[in-house]
N, C-alpha and C positions, 0 to 999 in steps of 0.2 A: 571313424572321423580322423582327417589328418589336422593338425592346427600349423600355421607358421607365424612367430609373430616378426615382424617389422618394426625396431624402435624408431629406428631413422625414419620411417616412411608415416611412424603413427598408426600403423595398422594393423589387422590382423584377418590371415585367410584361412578360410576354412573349407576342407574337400570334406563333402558327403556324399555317397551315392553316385561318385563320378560329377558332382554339382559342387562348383567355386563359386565364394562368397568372400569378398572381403567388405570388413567391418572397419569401424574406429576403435583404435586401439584404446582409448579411452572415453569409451561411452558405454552406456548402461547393459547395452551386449553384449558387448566384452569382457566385462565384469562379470555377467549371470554365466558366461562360458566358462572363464576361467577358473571363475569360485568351484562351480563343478569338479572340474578338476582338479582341484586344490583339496576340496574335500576328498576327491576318491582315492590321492596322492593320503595324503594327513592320514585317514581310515588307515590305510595299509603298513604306515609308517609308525601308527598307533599312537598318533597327538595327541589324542586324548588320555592315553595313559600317561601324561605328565602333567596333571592339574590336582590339589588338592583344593577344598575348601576346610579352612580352621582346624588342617591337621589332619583331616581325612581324606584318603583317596579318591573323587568324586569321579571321572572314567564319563566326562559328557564335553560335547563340543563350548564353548564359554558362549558361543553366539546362541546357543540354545537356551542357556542358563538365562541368558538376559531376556531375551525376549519371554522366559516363563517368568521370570521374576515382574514383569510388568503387567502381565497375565493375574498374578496373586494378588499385586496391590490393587488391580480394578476389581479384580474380582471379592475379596478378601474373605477368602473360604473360611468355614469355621473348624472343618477337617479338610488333610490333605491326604492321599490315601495313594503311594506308590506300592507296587510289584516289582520285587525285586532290588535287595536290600546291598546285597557285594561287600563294600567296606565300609558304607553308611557314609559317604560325603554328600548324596543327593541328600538323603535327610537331613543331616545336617546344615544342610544349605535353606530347607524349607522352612527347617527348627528357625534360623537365626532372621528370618525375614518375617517369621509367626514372633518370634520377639521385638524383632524392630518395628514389626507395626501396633505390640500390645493385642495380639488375637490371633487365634488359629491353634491350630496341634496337628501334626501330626504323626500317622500310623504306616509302619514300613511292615510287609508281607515278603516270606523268603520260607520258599522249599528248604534249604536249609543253612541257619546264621551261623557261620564258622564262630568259635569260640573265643576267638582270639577278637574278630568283628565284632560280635555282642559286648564282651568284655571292654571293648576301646568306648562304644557307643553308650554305653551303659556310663561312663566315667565322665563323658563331656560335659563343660561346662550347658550345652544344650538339651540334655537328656529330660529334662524336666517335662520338655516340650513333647518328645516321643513313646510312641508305645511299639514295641515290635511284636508282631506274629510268625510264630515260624509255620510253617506246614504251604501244600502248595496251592494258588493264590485262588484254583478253580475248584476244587474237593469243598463241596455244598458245605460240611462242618467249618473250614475255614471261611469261606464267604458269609456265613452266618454267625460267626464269630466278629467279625470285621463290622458287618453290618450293626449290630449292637454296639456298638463303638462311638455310633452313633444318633445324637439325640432329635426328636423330632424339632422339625422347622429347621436344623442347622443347616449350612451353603456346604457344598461338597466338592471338593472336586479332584481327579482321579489320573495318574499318571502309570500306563502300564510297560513297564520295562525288565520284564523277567524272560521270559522263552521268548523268542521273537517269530516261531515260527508263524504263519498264516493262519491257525489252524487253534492255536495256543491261545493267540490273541483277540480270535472270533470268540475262545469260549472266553475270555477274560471279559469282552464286550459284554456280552449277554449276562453274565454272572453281575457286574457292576454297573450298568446303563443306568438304571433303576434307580439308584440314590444320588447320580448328578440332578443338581437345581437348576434350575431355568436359568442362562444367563455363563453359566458354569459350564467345564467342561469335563472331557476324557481324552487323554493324548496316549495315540499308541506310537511310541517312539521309536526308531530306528528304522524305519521306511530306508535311507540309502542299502539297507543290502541289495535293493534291487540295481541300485548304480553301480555297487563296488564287486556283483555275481563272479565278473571274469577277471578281479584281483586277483594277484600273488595269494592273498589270504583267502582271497571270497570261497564260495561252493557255484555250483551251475544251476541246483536246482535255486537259489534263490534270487532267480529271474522271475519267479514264482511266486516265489514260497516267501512271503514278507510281511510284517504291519498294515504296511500299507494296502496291500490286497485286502485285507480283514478289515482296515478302516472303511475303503470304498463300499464293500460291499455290505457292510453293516448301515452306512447311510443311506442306501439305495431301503433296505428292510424297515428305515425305522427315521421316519421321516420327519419327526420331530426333532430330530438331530441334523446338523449344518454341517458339512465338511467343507471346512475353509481357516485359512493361516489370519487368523487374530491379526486385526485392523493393528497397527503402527501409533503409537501415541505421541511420538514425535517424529519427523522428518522433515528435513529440508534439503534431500537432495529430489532425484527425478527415478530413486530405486524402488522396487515395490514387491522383491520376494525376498523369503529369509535366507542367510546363506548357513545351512543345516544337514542336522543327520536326520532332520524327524519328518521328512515328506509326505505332506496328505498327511498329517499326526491328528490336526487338530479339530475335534469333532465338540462341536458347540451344542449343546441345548436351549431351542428355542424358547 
């Protein structure tokens, strides 16, 4: 795809496939285009490695963060239960929202918590809130350890962001489906490696090899599950997709 934009003209054109399109440069098309590529730009340029939450590295797009924090307060799970723990700013970030709403805890899973990560996590004013597991997030003893974690009737809901590949995260589905609550979800996040494949950073196989591959197709198996981006609780503009790294993430229980 070649892009040109026109500020003077207000435009923007776009060659695909030998096919010319020009759009308005400031309409909701143009927007969904360029966010694209803002993302696959930001990804490679590693934007994301420049955000903490409350002192910790959290390594996630902020547009992501928001739309799942709107996610928790409707939802308002009584465990949160991420895969793949790094330097503990996503927990962190779940911890302080289970406090500001007075409910929740949650449980971070990691093949394995660097010393120096447990150590920081273990000190935060938010710890209270969390429990870590180390070991990896699919090996039946940890998923049955996790599971007990949790008490009967509680609302669950489940965020997996540890190995990304296709493959990792089918078995992540199948091992955790099971204790999402009706209503709740499971987000396998980081679906753009399929956009960012032929990045500077990307690999080729994963044009493939993604989340998202494993979300589709786990929806297709298991049909009491929804695969669709969590309705918008407010807007007023004329926008209607998320501008994200979690494509196809968002698998709802019916």
């Amino acid at each position: 795809m070649k892009l040109t934009i026109d500020t003077e003209a207000k435009t923007m054109t776009r060659l695909v496939d030998g096919q010319t399109e020009t759009i308005d440069l400031y309409g909701r098309e143009a927007f969904e285009v360029l966010s694209q590529q803002w993302i696959t730009l930001g990804w490679n340029q590693k934007y994301t490695y420049t955000f903490s939450w409350m002192g910790r590295p959290i390594i996630q797009l902020p547009d992501d963060l928001m739309r799942l924090q709107e996610v928790i307060y409707r939802v308002r799970p009584d465990v949160i239960i991420e895969t793949g723990v790094a330097h503990g700013g996503s927990l962190i970030f779940y911890a302080s929202l289970c406090q500001a709403m007075n409910h929740g805890r949650v449980v971070g899973i990691d093949i394995e918590i660097r010393a120096h990560n447990r150590a920081a996590i273990e000190a935060h004013e938010m710890a209270r809130h969390i429990t870590l597991v180390e070991g990896s997030s699919t090996a039946p003893a940890i998923v049955e350890q996790v599971k007990a974690l949790v008490k009967p009737g509680e609302t669950v809901l489940v965020i997996l962001d540890s190995n990304h590949t296709k493959q990792h995260v089918a078995d992540e589905l199948a091992a955790y489906h099971d204790i999402i609550t009706p209503g709740s979800y499971i987000v396998a996040t980081d679906g753009l490696m399929k956009d960012v494949y032929d990045a500077p950073r990307g690999q080729a196989d994963w044009v493939w090899d993604h989340p998202t591959a494993a979300a589709a197709q786990f929806a297709e198996a298991h049909p009491e599950f929804a695969l669709a981006q969590p309705e918008w609780t407010f807007n007023e503009s004329d926008l209607r997709e998320n501008v994200t790294h979690w494509p196809g993430a968002w698998l709802r229980r019916r």
